[in-house]
C-alpha positions as CSV (number, residue, x, y, z in Angstrom):
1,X,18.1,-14.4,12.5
2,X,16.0,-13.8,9.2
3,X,12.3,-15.6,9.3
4,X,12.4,-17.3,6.4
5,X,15.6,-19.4,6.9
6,X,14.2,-20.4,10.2
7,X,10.9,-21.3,9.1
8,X,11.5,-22.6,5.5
9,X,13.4,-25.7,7.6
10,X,10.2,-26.8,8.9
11,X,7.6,-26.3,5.8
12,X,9.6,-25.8,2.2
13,X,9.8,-28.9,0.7
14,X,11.0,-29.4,-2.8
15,X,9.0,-30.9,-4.7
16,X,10.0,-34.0,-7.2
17,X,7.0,-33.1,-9.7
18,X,7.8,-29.6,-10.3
19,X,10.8,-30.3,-10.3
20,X,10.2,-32.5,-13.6
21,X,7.7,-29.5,-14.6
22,X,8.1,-27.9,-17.8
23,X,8.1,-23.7,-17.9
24,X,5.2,-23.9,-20.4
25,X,4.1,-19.7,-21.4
26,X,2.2,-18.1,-20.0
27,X,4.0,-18.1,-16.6
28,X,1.8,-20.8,-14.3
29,X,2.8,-18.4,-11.0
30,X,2.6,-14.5,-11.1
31,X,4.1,-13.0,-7.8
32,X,2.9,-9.4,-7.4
33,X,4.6,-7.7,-4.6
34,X,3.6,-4.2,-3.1
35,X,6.7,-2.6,-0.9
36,X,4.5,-0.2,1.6
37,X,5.8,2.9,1.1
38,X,8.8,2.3,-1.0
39,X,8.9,5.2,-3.0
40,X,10.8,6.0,-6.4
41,X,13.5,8.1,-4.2
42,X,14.3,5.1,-2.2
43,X,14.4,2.4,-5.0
44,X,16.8,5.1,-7.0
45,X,19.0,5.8,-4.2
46,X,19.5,2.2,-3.0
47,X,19.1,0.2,-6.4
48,X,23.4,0.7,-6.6
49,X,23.3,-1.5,-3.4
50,X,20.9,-4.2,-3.8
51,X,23.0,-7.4,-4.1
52,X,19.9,-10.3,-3.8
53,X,16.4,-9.9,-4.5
54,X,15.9,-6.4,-5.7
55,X,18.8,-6.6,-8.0
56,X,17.2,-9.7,-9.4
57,X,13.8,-8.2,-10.1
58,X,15.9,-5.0,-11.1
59,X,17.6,-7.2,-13.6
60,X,13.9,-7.2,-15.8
61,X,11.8,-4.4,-16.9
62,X,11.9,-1.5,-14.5
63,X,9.8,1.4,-15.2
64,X,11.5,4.1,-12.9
65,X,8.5,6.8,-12.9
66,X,5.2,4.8,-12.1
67,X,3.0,6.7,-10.7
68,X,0.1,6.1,-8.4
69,X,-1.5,8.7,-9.7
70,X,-4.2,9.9,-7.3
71,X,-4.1,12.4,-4.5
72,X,-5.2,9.9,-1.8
73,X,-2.1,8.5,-1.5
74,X,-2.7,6.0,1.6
75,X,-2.4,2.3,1.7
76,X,-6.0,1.2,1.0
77,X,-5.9,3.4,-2.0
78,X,-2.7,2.6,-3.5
79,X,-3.4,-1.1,-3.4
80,X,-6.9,-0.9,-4.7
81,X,-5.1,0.2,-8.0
82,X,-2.7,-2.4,-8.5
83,X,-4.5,-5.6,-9.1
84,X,-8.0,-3.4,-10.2
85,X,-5.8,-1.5,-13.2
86,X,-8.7,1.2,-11.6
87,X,-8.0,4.7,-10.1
88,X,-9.7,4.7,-6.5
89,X,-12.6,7.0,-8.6
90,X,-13.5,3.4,-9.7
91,X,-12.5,1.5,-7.1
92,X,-14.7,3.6,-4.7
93,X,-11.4,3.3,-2.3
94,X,-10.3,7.1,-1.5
95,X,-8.4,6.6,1.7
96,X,-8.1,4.2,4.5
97,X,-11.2,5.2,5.9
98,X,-14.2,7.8,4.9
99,X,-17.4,9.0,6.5
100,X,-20.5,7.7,5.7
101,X,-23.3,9.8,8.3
102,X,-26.0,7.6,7.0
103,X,-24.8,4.3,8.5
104,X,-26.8,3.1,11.1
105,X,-24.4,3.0,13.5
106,X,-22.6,5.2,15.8
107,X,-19.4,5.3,14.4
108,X,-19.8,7.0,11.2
109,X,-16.6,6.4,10.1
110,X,-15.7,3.5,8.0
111,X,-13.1,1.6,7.5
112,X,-12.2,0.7,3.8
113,X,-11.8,-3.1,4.3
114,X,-14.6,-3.5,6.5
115,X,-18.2,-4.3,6.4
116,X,-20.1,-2.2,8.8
117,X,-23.6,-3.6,7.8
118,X,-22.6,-6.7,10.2
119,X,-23.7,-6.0,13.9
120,X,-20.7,-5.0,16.2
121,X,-18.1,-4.6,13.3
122,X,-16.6,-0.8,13.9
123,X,-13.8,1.5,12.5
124,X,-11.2,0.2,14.7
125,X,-12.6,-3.2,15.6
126,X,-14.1,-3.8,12.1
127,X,-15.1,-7.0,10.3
128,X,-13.2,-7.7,7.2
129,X,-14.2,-7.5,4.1
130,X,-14.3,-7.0,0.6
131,X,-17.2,-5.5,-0.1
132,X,-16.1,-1.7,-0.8
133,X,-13.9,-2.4,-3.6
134,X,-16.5,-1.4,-6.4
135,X,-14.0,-3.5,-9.3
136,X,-12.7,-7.1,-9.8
137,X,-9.5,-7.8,-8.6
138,X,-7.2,-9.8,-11.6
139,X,-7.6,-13.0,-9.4
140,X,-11.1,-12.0,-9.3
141,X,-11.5,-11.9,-13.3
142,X,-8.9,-14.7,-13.6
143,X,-10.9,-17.2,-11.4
144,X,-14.4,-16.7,-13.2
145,X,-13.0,-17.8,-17.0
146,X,-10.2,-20.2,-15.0
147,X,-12.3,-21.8,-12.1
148,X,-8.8,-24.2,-11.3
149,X,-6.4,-21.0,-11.0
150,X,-5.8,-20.0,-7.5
151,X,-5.8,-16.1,-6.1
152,X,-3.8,-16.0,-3.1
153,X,-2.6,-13.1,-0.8
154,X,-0.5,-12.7,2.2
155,X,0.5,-9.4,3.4
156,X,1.8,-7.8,6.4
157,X,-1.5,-5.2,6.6
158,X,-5.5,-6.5,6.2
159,X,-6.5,-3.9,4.2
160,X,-3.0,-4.6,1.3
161,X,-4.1,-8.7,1.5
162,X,-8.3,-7.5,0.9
163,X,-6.9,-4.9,-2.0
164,X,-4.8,-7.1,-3.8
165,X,-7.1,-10.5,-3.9
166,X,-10.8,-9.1,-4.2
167,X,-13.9,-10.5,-3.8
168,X,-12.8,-14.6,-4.9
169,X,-9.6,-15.4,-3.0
170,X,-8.7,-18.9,-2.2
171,X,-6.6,-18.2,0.7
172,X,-6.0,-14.8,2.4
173,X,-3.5,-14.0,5.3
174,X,-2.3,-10.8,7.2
175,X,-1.0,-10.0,10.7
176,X,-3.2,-9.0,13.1
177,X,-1.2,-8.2,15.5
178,X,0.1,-10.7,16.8
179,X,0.2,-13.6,14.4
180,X,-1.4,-14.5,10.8
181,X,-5.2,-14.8,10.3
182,X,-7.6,-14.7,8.3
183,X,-11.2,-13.8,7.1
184,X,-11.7,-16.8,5.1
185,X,-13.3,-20.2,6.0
186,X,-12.1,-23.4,5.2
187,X,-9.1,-25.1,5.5
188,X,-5.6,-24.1,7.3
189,X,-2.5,-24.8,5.3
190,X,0.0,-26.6,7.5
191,X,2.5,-24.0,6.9
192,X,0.5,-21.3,8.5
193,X,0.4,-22.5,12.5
194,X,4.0,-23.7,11.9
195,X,5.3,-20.0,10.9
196,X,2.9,-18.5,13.7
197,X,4.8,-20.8,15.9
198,X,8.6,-19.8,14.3
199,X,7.1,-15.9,14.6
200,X,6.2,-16.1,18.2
201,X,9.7,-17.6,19.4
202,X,11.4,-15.0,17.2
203,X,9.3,-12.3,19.3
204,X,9.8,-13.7,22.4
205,X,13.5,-13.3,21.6
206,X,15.7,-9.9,22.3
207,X,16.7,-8.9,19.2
208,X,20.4,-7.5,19.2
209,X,20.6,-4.1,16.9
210,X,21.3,-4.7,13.4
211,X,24.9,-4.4,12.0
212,X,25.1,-1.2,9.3
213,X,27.1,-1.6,6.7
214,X,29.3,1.5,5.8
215,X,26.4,3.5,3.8
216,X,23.8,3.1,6.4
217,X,26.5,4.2,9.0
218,X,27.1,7.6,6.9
219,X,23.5,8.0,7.7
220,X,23.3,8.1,11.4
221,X,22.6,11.5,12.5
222,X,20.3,11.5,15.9
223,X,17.3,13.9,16.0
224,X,15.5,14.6,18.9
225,X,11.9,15.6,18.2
226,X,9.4,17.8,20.2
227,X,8.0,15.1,22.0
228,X,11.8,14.0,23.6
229,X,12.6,10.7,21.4
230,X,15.3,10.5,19.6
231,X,15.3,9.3,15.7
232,X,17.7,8.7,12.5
233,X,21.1,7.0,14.4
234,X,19.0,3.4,15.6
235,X,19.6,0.3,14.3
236,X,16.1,-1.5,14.9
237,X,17.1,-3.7,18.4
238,X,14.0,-5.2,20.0
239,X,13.2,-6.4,23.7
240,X,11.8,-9.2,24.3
241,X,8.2,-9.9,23.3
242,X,7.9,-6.2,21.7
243,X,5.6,-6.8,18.5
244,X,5.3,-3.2,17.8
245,X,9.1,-3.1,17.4
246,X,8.9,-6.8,15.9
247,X,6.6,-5.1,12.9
248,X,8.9,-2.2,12.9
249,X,11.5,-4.1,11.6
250,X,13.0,-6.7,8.4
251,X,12.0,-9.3,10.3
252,X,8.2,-8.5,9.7
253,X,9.1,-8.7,6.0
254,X,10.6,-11.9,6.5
255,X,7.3,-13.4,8.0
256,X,5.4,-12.5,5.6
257,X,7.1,-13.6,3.0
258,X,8.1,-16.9,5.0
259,X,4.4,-17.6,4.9
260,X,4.1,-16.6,1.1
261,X,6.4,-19.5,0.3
262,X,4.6,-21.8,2.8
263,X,1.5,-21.5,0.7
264,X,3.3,-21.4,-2.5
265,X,4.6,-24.9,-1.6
266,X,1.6,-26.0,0.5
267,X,-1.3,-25.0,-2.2
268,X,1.0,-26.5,-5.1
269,X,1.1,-23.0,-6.5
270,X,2.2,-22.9,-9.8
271,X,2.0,-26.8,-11.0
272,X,-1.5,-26.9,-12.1
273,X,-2.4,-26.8,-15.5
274,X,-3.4,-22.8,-15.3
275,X,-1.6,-20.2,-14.3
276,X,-2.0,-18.5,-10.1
277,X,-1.7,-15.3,-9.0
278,X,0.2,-14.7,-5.5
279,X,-0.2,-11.2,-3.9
280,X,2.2,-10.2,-1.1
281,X,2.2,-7.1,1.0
282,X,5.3,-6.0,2.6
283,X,4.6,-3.8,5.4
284,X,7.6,-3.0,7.2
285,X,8.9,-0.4,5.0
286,X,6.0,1.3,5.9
287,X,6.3,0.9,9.8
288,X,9.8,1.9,9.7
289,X,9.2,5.4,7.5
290,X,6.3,6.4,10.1
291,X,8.7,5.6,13.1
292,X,11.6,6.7,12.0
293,X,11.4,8.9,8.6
294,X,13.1,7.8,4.8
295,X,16.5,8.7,5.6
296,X,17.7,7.6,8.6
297,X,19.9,5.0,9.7
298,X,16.8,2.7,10.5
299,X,15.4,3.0,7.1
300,X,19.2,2.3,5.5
301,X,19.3,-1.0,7.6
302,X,15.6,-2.0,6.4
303,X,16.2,-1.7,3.3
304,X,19.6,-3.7,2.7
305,X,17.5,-6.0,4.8
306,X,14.6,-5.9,2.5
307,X,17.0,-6.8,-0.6
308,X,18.0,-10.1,1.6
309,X,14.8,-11.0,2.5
310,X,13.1,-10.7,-1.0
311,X,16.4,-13.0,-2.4
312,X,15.5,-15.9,0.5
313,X,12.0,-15.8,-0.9
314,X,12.9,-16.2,-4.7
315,X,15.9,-18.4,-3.9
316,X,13.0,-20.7,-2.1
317,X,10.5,-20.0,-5.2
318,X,13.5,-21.3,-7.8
319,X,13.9,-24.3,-5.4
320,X,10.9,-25.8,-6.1
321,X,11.6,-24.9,-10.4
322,X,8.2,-23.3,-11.0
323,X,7.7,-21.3,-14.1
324,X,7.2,-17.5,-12.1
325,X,6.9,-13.6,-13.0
326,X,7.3,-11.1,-10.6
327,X,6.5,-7.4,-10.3
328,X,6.9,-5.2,-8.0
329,X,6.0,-2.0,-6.9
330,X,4.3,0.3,-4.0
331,X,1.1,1.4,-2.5
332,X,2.7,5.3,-2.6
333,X,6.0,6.9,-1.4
334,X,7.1,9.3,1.9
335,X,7.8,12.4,2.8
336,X,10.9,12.5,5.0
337,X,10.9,13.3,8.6
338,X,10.3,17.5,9.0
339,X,12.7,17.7,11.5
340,X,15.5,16.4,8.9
341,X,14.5,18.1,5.8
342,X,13.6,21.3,7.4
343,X,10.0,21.6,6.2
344,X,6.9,23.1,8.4
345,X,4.7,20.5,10.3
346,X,0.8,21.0,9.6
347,X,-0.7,23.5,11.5
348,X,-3.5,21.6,14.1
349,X,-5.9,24.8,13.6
350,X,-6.3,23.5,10.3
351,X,-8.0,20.2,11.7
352,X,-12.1,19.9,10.7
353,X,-13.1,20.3,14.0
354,X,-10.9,23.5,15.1
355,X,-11.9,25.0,11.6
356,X,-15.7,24.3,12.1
357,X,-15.6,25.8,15.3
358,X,-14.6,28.8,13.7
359,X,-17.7,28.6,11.2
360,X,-20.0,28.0,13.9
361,X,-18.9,31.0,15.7
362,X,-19.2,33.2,12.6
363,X,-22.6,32.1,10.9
364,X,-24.0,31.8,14.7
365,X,-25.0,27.9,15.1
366,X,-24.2,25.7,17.7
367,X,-23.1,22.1,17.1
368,X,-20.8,20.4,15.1
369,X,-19.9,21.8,11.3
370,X,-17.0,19.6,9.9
371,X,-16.5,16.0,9.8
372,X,-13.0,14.7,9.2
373,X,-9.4,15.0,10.1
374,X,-6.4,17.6,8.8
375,X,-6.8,18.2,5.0
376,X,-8.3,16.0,2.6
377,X,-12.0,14.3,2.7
378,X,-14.1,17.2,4.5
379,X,-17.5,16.3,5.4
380,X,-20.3,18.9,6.1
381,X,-22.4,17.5,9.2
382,X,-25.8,16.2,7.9
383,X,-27.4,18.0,10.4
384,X,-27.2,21.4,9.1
385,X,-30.1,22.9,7.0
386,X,-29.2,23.8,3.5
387,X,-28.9,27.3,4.2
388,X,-26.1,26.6,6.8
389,X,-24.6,24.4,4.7
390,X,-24.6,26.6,1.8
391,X,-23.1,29.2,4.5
392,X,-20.6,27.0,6.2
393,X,-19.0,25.8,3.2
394,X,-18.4,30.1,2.1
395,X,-16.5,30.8,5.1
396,X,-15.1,27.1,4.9
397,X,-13.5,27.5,1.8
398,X,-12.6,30.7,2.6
399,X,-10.6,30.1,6.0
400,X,-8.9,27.1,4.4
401,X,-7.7,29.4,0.9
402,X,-6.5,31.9,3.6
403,X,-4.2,29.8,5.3
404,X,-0.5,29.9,3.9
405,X,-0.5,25.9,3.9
406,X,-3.2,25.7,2.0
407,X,-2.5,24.8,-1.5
408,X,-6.3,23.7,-3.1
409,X,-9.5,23.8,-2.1
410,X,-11.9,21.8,-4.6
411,X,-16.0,20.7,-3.6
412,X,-17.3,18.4,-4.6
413,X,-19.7,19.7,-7.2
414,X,-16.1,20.9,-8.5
415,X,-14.4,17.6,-8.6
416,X,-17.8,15.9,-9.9
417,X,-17.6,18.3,-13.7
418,X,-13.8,16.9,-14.3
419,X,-13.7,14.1,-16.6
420,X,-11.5,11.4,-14.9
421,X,-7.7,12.3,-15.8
422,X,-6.0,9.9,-18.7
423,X,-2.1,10.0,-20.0
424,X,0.5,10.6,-18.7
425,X,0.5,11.2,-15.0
426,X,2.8,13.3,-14.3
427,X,1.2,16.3,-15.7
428,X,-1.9,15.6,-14.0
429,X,-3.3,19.3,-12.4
430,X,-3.7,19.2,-8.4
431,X,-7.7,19.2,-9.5
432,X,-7.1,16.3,-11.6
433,X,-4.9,14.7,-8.7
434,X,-8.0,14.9,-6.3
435,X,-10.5,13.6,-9.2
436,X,-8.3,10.3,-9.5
437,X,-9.4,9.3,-6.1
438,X,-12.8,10.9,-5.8
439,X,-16.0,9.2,-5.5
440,X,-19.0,10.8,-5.1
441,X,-20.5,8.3,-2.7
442,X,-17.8,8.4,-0.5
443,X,-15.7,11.7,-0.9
444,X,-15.9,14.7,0.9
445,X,-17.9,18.1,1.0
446,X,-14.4,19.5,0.5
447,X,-11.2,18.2,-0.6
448,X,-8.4,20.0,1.1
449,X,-4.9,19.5,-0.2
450,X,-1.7,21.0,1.5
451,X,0.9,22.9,0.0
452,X,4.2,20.9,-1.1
453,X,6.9,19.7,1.9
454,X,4.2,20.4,4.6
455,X,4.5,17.2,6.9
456,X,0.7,16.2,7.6
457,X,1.5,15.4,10.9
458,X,0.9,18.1,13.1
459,X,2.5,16.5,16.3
460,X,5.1,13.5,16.5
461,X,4.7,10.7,18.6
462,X,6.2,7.1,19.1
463,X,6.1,5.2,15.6
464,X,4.1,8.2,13.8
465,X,6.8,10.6,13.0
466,X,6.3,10.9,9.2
467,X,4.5,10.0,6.9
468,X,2.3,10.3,3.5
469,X,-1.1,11.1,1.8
470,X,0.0,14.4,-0.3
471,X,-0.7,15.1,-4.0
472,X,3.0,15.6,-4.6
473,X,5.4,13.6,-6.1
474,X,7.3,12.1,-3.3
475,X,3.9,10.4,-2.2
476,X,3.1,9.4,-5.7
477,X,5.9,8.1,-7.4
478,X,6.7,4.6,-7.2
479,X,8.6,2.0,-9.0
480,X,7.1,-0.6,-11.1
481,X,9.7,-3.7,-12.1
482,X,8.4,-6.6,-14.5
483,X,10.4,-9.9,-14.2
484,X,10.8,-13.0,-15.9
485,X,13.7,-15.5,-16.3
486,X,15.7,-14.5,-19.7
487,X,14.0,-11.5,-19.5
488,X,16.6,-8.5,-21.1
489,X,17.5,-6.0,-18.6
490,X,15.9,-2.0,-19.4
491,X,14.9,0.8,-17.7
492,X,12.5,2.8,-18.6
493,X,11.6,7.1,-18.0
494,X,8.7,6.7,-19.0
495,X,5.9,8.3,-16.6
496,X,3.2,5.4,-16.2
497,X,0.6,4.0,-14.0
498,X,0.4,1.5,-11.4
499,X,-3.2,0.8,-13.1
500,X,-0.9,-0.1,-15.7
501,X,0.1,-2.7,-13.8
502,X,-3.1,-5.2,-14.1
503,X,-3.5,-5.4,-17.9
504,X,0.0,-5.9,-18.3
505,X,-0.3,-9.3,-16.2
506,X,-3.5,-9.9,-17.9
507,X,-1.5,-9.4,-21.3
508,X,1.3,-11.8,-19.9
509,X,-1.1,-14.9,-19.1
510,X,-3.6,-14.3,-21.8
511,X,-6.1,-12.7,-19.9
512,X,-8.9,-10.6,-21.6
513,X,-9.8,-7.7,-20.1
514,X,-12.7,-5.6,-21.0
515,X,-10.2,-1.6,-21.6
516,X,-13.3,0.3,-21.3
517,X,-13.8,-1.0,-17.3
518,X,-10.5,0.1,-16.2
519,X,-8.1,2.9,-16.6
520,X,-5.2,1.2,-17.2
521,X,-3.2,0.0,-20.1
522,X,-1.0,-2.6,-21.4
523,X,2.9,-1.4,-20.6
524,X,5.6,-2.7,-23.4
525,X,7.3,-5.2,-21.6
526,X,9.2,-7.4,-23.6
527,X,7.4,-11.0,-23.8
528,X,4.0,-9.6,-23.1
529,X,1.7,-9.0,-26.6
530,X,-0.5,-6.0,-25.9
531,X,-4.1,-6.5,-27.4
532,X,-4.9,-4.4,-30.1
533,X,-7.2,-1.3,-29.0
């Protein structure tokens, strides 16, 4: 059973006055949607099959290599740059979390959509909150020149719903867990509590495996993995009341956007006399690469599922005869499971604290040397004099260069001399890669980037069997699809942005935006009048 039928019964509603509504330009609803980890390679190799929603939006303007163009490419990032038309440089977003050693807490590390100033808030049990993003949002800039236009999010991860809406949201939603919530006071739509209510019984339920069609059958081939599961032949069942299989699955997708066209309906979205902005995270893409890898039966079944859910939501949307736009793209791409595509898994030695170790044995001090995880944002400890640091960072950069894994090694005082990278962003360098989502504030000592095809998972476990955050391609190409009824079906080569993706919508609705405050620029979409630089 797919969410949204069951819970559109109880709260869509067409209405009589839009249905009288005029489609006056610009659009009076944009729908912005960000697939979690649906990179180029899966949109390409599926786009044959879509039959429903991502056919529809395919039917527009697709630009086949967007880019997010950054080496950070995590979630937190990735949506920073959609609705920001920044680079995370600007957006002071570089990953998911970062260190900050100067916070008066305990728990140095911080998570991007939190506040840690408020007592109690930490990196895993943080309070939410905008207050990292460094930029406006679109809703943000909307809402200051358009006080009646409404900035809406819903999304399947906190951190996508914070990215996406900003600082001035009217309403804001995101699993937690266990049902939708959020970090905003006022009023609850009636909508919500009756789809946490449809989620719930759909959780409790056993939920039978999914029926492949033909091409996702050619696809089962079962791996087992160093840690004994088995991957790449399962067709996403559930047991009762199993929400981390629940979120692993379409019907996560379904919620989310079952409570997208709640609020659409509920909030009047899209009948006022200026135009909204909805932003909707889809997460289970995401869930389902980590658990299973990109090309596995599982991921075959969730995406023929995604097509389906995606056409429910518009077919609900064109119910209620609104004049809409859509785009769609993704926070960054995957790198298949190792075990499939035969490539190394990341060596564990190569980890902050097992490489500071080694520093501290060779320079003689005791203590801790390196902050931070495998690869990427490397943080010396604060503690260290300057003529330790000046020492551990030598034989730092050296041990890491050494290692065959190792692709780059930039510091910061490196990354700090490059001018922030502009054209086209396929030809970026690796150094101008890592300047993309490097902020001074917030980056590391040491920015430690992995050769191509190693798996930055040094270990596989339950639902974390692959994943993302490389400089290469397969993590930073996305798609980036523009639609709008009547709009003439084209496809595009040409190697863009997803910072593109804001001052194009601004373009559409007749937004200005100040060029020289972001990094993006206005795509040629047909209907949308580029100002004049």
């Amino acid at each position: 059973m797919r969410i949204l039928s069951a819970v559109s019964a109880a709260f869509l509603l067409v209405s009589s006055a839009a249905a009288q509504a005029q489609a006056p330009k610009p659009p009076k609803l944009v729908i912005v949607i960000s697939v979690d980890q649906f990179g180029a390679g899966l949109f390409e190799e599926y786009r044959p099959h879509f039959t429903a929603g991502l056919m529809q939006i395919a039917g527009g303007t697709v630009f086949r290599n967007g880019y997010q163009g950054q080496a950070a490419t995590e979630t937190c990032p990735g949506h920073s740059t959609i609705m920001t038309g920044s680079l995370p440089a600007r957006t002071g977003i570089i990953g998911n979390s970062w260190f900050d050693q100067s916070t008066a807490r305990a728990d140095k590390k911080i998570y991007c959509a939190e506040d840690e100033s408020v007592p109690g808030s930490t990196s895993r049990s943080y309070t939410l909150s905008a207050v990292h993003l460094k930029v406006p949002t679109l809703g943000d800039l909307l809402k200051k020149v358009s006080p009646g236009s409404r900035n809406v999010a819903v999304a399947g991860k906190d951190r996508a719903a914070l990215m996406m809406s900003g600082h001035a949201a009217d309403q804001r939603w995101y699993w937690n867990g266990k049902q939708f919530v959020t970090d905003l006071s006022g009023a609850v739509p009636r909508s919500i509590p009756l789809a946490n209510a449809e989620i719930a019984k759909l959780i409790a339920t056993a939920a039978p495996p999914l029926d492949p069609p033909p091409y996702c059958q050619a696809k089962a081939r079962p791996i087992t993995l160093s840690d004994g599961q088995t991957v790449g032949a399962g067709r996403l069942a559930r047991a009762a009341g199993d929400y981390e299989g629940f979120r692993q699955s379409p019907d996560f997708d379904g919620a989310t956007l079952a409570v997208a066209a709640g609020l659409v309906q509920d909030l009047k979205l899209g009948q006022g006399g200026s135009t909204d902005i909805l932003s909707i995270g889809l997460s289970a893409t995401d869930y389902v690469g980590h658990a299973y890898g990109s090309e596995g039966e599982e991921m075959c079944l969730q995406m023929f599922a995604l097509d389906r859910e995606v056409g429910d939501f518009l077919r609900a949307i064109q119910a209620m005869h609104l004049d809409y736009a859509v785009v769609l793209t993704a926070d960054h791409g995957v790198e298949d499971l190792a075990e499939r595509v035969g490539a190394p898994r990341v060596d564990p030695a190569l980890s902050a604290t097992a490489v500071g170790k080694q520093i501290a044995q060779k320079i003689g001090i005791s203590g801790r040397v390196l902050i931070g995880g495998i690869g990427g944002d490397v943080y010396f400890d604060s503690a260290l004099t300057e003529k330790q640091r000046r020492a551990a960072q030598a034989e730092a950069i050296a041990i890491y260069s050494a290692h065959p894994q190792v692709e780059a090694v930039f510091t910061k005082a490196q990354l700090e001399r490059i001018p922030l990278p502009s054209g086209p962003p396929d030809a970026w360098t690796l150094a101008q890669r890592a300047r993309a989502s490097f902020d001074a504030q917030r980056s590391g000592d040491l920015i430690v980037l992995f050769k191509k095809g190693v798996s930055l998972i040094a270990k596989p476990e339950a639902g974390d069997v692959a994943t993302h955050g490389s400089p290469w391609d397969y993590d930073r190409r996305v798609p980036i699809l523009f639609w709008r009824p009547g709009m003439p079906a084209s496809t595009s080569g040409a190697p863009v942005d997803t910072t593109n993706i804001m001052p194009t919508i601004a373009a559409m609705i007749g937004l200005p935006v100040d060029a020289s405050a972001i990094d993006g620029k206005c795509l040629d979409v047909p209907g949308v009048v580029c100002p004049a630089h």
